[in-house]
MMTF fields as JSON, N, C-alpha, C and O atoms, coordinates in Angstrom:
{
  "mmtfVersion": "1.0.0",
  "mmtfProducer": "UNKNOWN",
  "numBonds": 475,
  "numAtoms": 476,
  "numGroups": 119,
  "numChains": 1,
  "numModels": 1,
  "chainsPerModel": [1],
  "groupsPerChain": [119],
  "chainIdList": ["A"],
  "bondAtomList": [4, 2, 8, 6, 12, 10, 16, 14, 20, 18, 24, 22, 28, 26, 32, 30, 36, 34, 40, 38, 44, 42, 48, 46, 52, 50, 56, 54, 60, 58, 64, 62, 68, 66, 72, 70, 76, 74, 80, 78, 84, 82, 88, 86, 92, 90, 96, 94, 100, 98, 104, 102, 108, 106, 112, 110, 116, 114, 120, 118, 124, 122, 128, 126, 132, 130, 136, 134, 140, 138, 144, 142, 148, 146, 152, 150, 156, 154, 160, 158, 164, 162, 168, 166, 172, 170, 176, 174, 180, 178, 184, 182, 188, 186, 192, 190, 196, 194, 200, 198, 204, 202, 208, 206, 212, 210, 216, 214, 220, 218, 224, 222, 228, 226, 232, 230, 236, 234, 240, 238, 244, 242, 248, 246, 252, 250, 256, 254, 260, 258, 264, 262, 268, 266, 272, 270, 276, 274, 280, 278, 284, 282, 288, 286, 292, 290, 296, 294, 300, 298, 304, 302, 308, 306, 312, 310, 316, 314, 320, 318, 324, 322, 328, 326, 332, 330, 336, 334, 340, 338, 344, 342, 348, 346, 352, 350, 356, 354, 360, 358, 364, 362, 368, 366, 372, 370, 376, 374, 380, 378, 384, 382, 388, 386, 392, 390, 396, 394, 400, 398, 404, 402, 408, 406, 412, 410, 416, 414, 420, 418, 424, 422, 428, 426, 432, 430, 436, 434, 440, 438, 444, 442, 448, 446, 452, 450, 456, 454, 460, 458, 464, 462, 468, 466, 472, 470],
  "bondOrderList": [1, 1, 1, 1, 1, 1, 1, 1, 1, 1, 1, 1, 1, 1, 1, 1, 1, 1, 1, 1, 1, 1, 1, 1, 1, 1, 1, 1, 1, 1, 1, 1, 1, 1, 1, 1, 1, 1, 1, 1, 1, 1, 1, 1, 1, 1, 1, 1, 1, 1, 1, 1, 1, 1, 1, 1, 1, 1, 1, 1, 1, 1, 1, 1, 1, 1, 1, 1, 1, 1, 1, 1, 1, 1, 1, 1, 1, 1, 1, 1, 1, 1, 1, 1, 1, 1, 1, 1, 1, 1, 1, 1, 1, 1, 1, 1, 1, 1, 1, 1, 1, 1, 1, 1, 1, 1, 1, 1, 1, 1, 1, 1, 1, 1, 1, 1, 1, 1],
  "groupList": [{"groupName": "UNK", "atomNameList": ["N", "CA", "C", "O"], "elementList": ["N", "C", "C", "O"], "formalChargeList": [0, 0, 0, 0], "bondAtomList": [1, 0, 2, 1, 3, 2], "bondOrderList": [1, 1, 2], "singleLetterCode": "X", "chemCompType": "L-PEPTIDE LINKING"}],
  "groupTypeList": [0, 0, 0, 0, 0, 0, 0, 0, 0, 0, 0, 0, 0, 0, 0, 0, 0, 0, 0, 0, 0, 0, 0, 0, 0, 0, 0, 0, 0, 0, 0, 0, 0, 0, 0, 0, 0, 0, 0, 0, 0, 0, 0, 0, 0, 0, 0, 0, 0, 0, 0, 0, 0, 0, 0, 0, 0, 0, 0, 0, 0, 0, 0, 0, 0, 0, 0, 0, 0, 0, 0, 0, 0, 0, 0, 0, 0, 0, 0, 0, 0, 0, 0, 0, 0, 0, 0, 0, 0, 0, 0, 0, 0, 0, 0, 0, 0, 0, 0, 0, 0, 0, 0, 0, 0, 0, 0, 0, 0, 0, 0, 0, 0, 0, 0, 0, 0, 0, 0],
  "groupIdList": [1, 2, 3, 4, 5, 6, 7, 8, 9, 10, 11, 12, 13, 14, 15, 16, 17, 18, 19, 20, 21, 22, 23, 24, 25, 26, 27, 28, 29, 30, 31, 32, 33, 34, 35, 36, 37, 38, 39, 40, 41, 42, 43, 44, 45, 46, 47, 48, 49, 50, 51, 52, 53, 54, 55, 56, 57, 58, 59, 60, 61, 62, 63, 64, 65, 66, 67, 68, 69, 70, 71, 72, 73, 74, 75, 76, 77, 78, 79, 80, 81, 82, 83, 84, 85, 86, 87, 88, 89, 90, 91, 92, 93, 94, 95, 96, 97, 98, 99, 100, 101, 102, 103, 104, 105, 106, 107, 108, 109, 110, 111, 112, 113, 114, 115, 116, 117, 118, 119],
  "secStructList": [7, 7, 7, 7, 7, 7, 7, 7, 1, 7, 7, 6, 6, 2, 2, 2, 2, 2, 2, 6, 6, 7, 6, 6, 1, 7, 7, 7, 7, 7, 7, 7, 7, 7, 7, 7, 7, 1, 7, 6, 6, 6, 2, 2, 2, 2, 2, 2, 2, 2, 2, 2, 2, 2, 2, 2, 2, 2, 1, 1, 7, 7, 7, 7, 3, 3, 3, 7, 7, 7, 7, 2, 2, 2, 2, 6, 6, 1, 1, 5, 4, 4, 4, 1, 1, 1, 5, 7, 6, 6, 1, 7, 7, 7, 3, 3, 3, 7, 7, 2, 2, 2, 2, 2, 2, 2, 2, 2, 2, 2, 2, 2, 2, 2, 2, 2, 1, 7, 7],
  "xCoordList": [-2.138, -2.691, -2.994, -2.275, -4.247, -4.514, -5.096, -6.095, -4.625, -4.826, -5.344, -5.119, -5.95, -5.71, -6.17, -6.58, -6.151, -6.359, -7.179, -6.932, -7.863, -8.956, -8.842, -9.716, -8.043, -8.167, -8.789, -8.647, -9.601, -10.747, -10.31, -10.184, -10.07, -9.788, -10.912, -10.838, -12.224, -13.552, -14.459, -14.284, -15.753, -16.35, -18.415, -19.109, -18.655, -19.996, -20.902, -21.982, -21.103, -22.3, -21.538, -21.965, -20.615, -20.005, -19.826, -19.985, -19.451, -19.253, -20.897, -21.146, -21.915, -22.824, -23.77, -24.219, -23.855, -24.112, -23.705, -24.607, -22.17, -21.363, -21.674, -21.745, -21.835, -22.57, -23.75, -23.813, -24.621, -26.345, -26.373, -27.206, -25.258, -25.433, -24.927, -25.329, -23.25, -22.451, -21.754, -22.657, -20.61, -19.609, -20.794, -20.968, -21.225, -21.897, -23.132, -23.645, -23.598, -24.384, -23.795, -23.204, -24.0, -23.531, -24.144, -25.366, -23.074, -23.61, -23.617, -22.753, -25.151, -25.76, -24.591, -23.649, -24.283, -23.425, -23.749, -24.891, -22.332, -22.76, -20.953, -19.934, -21.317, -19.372, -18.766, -19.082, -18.045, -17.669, -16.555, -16.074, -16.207, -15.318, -14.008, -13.111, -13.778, -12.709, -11.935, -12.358, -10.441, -9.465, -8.102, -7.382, -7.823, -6.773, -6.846, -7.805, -5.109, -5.238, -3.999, -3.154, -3.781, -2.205, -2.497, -3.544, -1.145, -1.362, -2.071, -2.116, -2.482, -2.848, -1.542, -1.778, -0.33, 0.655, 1.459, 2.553, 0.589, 1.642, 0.781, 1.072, -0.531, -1.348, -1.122, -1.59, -0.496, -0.054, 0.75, 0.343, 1.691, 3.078, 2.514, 2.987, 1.481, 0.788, 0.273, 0.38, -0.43, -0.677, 0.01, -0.304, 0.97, 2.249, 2.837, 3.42, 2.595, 3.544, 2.017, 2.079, 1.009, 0.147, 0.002, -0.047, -0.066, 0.154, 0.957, 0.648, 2.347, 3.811, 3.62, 3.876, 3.084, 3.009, 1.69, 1.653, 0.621, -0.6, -0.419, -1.198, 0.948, 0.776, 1.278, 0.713, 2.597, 2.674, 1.811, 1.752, 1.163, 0.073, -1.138, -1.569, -1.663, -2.92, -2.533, -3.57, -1.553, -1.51, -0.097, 0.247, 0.553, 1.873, 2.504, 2.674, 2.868, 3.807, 4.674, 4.495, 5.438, 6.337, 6.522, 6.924, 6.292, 6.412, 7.905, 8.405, 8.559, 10.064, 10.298, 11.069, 9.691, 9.924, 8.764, 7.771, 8.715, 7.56, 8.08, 9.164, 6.85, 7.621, 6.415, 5.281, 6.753, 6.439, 6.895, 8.09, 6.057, 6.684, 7.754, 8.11, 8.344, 9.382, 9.271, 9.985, 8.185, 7.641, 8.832, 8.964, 9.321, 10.258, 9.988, 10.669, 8.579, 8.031, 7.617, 7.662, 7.038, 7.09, 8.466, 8.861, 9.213, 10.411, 11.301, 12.016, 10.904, 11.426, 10.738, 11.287, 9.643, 8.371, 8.661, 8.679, 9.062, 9.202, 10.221, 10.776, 10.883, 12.36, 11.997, 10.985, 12.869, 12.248, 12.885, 14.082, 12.012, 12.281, 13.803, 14.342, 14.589, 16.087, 16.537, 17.251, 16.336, 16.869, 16.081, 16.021, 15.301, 14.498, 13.002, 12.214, 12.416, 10.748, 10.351, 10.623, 9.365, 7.804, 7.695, 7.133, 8.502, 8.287, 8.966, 10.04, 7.87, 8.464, 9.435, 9.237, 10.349, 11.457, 11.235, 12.23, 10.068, 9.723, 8.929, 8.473, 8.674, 8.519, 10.055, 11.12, 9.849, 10.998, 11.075, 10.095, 12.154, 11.926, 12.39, 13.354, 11.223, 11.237, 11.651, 11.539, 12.233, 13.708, 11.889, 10.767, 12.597, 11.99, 12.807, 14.022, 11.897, 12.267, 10.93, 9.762, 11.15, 10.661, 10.101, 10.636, 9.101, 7.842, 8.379, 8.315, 8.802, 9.271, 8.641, 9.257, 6.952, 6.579, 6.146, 5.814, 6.318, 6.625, 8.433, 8.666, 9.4, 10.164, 10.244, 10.725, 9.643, 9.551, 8.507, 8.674, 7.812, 7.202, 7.796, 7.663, 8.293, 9.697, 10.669, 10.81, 11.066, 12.006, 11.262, 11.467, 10.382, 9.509, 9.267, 9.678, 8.808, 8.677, 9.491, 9.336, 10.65, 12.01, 12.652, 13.37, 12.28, 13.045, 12.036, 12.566, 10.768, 9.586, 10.117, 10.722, 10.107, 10.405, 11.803, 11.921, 12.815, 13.802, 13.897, 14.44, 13.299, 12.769, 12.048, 12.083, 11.111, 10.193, 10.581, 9.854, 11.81, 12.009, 13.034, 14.148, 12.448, 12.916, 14.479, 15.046, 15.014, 16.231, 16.656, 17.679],
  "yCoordList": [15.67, 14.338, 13.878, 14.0, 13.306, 12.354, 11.262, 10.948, 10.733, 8.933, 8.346, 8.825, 7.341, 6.675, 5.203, 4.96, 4.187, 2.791, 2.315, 2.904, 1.598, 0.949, -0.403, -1.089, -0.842, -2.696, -3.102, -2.536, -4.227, -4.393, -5.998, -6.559, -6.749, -8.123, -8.82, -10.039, -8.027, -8.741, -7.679, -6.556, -9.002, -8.465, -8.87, -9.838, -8.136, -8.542, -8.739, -8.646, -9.023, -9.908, -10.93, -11.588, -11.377, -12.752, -13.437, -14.654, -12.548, -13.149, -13.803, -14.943, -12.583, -12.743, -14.396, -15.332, -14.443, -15.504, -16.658, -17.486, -17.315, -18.307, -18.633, -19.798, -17.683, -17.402, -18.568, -19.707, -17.863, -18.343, -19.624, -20.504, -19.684, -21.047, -22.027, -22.993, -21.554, -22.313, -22.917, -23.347, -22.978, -23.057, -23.889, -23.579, -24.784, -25.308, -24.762, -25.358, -23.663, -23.043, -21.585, -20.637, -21.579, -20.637, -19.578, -19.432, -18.534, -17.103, -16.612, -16.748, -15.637, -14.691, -14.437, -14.971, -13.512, -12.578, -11.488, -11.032, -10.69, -9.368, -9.01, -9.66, -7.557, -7.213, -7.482, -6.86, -8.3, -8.562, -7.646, -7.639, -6.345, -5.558, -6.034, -5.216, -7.635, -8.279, -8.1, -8.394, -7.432, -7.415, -7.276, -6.308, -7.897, -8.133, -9.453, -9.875, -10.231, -11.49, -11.166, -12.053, -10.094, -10.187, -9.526, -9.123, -9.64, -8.58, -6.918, -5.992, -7.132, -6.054, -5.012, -3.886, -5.315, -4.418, -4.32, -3.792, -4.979, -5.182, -4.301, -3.875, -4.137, -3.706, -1.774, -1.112, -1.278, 0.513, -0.11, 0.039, -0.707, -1.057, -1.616, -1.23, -2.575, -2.698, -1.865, -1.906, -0.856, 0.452, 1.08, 2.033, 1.186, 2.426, 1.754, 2.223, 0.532, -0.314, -0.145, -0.097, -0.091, -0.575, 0.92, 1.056, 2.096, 3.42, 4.022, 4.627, 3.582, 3.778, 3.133, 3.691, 1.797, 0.963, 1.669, 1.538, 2.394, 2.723, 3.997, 4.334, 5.379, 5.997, 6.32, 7.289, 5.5, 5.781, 5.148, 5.402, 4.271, 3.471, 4.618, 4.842, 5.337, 5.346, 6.82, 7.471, 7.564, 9.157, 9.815, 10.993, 8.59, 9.326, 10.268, 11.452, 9.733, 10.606, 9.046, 7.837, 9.91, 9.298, 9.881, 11.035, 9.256, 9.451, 9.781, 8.78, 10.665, 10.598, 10.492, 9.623, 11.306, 11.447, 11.167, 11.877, 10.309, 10.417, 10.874, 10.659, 11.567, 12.338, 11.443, 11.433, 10.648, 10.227, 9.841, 10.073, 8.983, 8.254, 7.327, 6.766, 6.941, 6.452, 4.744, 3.935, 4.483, 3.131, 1.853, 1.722, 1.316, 0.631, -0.478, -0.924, -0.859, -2.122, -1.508, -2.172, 0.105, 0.588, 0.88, 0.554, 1.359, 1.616, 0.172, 0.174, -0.944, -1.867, -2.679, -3.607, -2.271, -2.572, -2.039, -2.515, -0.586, 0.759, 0.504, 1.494, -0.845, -1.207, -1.927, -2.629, -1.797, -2.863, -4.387, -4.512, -5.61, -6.964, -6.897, -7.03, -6.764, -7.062, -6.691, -7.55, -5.553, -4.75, -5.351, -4.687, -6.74, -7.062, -6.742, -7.609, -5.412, -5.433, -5.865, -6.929, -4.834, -5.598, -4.858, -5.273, -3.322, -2.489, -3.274, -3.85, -3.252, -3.605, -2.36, -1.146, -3.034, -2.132, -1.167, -0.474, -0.797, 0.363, 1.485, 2.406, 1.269, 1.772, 2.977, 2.474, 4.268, 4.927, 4.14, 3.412, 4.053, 3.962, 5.299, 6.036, 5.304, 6.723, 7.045, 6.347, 8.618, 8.849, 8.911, 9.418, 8.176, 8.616, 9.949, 9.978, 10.951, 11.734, 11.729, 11.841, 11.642, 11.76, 12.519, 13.318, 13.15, 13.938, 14.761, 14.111, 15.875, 16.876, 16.782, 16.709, 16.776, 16.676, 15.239, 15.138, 14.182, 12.487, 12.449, 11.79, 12.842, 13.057, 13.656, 13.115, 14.813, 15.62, 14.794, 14.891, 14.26, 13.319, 11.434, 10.695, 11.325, 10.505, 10.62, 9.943, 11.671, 12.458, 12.647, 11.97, 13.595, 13.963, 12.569, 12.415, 11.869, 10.512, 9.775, 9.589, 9.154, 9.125, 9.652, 9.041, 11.307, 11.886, 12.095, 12.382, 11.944, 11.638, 10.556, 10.713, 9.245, 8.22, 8.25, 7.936, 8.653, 8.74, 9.626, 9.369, 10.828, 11.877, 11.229, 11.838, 9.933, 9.944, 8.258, 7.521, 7.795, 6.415, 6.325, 6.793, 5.386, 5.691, 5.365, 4.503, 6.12, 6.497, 5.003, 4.824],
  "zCoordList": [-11.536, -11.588, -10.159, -9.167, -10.263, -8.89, -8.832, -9.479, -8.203, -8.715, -6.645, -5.533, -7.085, -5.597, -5.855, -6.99, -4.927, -5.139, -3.9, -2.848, -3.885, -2.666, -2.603, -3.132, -2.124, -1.64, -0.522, 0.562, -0.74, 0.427, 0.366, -0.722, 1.738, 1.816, 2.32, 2.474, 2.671, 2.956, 1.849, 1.375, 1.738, 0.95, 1.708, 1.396, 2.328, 3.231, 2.344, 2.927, 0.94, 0.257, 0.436, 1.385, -0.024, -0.1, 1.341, 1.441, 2.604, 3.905, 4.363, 4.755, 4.143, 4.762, 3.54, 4.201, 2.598, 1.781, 1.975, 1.844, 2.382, 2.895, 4.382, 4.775, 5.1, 6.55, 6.344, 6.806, 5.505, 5.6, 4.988, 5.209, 4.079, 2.782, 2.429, 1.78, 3.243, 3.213, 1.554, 0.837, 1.033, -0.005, -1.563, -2.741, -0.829, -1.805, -2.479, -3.426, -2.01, -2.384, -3.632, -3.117, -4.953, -5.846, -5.715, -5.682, -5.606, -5.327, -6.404, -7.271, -6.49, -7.949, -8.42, -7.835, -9.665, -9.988, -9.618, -9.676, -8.999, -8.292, -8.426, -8.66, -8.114, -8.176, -6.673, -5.658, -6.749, -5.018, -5.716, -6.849, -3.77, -3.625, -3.16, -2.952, -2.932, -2.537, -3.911, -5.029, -3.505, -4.621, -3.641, -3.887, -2.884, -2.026, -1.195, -0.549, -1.429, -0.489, 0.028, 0.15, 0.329, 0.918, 2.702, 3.209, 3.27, 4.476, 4.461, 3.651, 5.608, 6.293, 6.181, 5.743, 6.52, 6.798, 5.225, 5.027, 4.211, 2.819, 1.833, 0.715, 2.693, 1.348, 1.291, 0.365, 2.22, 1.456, 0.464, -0.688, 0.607, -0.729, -1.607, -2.676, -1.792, -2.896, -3.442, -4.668, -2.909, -3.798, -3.797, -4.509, -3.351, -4.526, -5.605, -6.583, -5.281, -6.784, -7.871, -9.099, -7.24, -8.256, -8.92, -10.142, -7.957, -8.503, -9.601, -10.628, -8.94, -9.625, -11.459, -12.526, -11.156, -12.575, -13.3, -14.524, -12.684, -13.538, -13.983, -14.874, -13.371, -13.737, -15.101, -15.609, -16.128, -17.382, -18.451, -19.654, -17.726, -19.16, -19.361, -20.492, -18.169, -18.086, -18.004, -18.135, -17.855, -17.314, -18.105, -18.198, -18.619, -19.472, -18.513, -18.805, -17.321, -16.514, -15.596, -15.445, -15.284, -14.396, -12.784, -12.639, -11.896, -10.714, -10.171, -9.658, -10.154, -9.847, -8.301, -7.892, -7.453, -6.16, -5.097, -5.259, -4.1, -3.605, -1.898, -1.355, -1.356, -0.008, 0.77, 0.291, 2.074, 2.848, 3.732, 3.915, 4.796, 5.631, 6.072, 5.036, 6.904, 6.49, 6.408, 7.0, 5.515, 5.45, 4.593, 3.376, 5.333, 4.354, 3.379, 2.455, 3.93, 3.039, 1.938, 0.902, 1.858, 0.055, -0.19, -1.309, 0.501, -0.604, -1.413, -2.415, -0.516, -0.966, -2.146, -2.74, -2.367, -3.214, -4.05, -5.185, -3.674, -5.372, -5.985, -6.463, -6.233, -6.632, -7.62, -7.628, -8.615, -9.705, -9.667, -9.409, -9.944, -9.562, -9.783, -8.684, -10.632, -10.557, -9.321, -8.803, -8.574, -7.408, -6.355, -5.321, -6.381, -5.165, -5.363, -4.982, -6.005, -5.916, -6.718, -7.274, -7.002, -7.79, -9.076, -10.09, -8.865, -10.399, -11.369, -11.2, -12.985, -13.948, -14.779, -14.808, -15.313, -15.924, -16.754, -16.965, -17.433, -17.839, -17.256, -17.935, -14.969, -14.73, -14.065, -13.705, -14.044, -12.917, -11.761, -11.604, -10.705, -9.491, -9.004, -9.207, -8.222, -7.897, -6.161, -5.153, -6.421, -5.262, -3.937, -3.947, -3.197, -1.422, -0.623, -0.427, -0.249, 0.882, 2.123, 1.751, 3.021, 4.492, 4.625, 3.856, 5.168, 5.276, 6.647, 7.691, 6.716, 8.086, 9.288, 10.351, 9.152, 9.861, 10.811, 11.993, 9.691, 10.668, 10.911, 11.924, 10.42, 11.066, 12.795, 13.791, 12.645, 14.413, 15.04, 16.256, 14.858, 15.684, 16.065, 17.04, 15.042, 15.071, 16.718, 17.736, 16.261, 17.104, 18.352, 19.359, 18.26, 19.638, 20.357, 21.507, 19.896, 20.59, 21.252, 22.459, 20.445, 21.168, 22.201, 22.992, 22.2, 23.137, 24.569, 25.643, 24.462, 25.466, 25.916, 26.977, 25.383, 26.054, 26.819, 28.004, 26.022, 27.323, 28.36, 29.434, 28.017, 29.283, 30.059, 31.128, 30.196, 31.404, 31.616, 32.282, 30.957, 31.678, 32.243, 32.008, 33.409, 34.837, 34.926, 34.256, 35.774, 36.487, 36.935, 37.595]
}
């Protein structure tokens, strides 16, 4: 299975129309691609919750484990509302493991910075 999600918080028919026309002017019908009002830094965790919740309606599977980064605003998202997030209770919450290779760069980084700051 492969799934993915696209949230866009501007939408350039609608910017550029309000631009030229200003609020009082009614815009045609057209599909505006605006489907996000949240942060910049909130909207990956919105799509894993929105992932996590679309994959048993729409794919009859369950997500058990997801391997990534060590992003804490999704893992706290992939929790279901009783436990603090956003999953509803007939989704899994599913186990987090860390990705090896953002780990060693994790690491590599850390240990650069104290190798070259100063004495």
């Amino acid at each position: 299975m492969l799934d993915s999600v696209v949230f866009s918080k501007h939408c350039a028919t609608c910017t550029k129309h309000y631009s030229l026309h200003g609020v009082t002017e009614e815009l045609k019908k057209y599909k505006c691609v605006k489907n996000y009002k949240g942060t910049s830094k909130a909207v990956e965790a919105a799509g894993l919750v929105l992932l996590l919740t679309r994959a048993p309606e729409h794919y009859s599977v369950s997500i058990g484990t997801i391997i990534s980064d060590d992003d804490s605003n999704g893992r706290a998202k992939a929790r279901h509302v009783v436990n603090g997030g956003q999953l509803p209770d007939y989704v899994e919450e599913p186990k987090f493991l860390a990705d090896p290779s953002h780990q060693k760069c994790v690491l590599a980084r850390s240990v650069y910075n104290l190798a070259s700051a100063p004495i």
